[in-house]
C-alpha positions as CSV (number, residue, x, y, z in Angstrom):
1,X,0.0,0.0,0.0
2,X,2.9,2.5,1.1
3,X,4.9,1.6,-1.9
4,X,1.9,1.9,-4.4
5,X,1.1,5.5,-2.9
6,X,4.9,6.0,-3.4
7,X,4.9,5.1,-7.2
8,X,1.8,7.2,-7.8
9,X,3.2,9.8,-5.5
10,X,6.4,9.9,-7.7
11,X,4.7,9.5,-11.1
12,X,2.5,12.5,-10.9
13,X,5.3,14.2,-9.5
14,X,7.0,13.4,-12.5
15,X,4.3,14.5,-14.9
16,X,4.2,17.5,-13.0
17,X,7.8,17.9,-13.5
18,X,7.4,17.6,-17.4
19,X,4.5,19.7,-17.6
20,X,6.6,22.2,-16.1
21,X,9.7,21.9,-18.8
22,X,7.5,21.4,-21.5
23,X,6.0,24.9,-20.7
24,X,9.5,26.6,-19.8
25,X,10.7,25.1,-23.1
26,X,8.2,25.7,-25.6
27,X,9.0,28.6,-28.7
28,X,6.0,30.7,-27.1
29,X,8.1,31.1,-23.4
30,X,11.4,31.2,-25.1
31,X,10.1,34.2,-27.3
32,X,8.7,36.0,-24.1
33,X,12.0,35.1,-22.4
34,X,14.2,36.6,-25.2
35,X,11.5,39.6,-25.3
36,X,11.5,40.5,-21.8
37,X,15.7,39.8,-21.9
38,X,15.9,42.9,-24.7
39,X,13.5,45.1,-23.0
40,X,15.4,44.9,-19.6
41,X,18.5,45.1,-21.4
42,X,17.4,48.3,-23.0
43,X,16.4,49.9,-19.6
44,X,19.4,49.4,-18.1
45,X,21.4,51.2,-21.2
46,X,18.6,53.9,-20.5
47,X,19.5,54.4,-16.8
48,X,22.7,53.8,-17.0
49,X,22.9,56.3,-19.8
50,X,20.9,58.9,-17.5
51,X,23.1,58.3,-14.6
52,X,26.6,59.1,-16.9
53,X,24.8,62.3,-18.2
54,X,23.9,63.4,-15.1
55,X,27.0,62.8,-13.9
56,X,29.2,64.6,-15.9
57,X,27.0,67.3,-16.1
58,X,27.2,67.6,-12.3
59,X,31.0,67.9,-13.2
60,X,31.0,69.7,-15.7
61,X,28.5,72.6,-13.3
62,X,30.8,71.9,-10.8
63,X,34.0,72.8,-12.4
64,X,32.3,75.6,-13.6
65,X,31.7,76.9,-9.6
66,X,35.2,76.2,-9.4
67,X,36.4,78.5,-11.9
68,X,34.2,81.2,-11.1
69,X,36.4,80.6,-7.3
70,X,33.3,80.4,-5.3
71,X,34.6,76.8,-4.3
């Protein structure tokens, strides 16, 4: 009886299992995988592209207050 509820236990746990690669590996999730892989990838050029502006124009304002001699 245990080892019957084992092997049933085990078997739908591997079907599960299946079921669960079969979805992660089908052309639909690898699509919306790749998708949201280029869309984050382009965000973080974005911020990291406002963060460098912003940072060189803070030194560039900054060496500006510097030459004036208020700092």
């Amino acid at each position: 009886m245990i080892m019957e509820a084992y092997t049933l236990q085990s078997r739908i746990a591997r079907q599960n299992l299946m079921q669960i690669i079969g979805i992660y590996l089908s052309p639909h999730a690898i699509f919306v995988r790749i998708k949201t892989f280029f869309i984050e990838q382009n965000i973080l050029k974005r911020l990291f592209y406002v963060a460098e502006k912003t940072f060189f124009e803070n030194v560039i304002s900054y060496e500006k207050i510097r030459k004036r001699g208020v700092i």
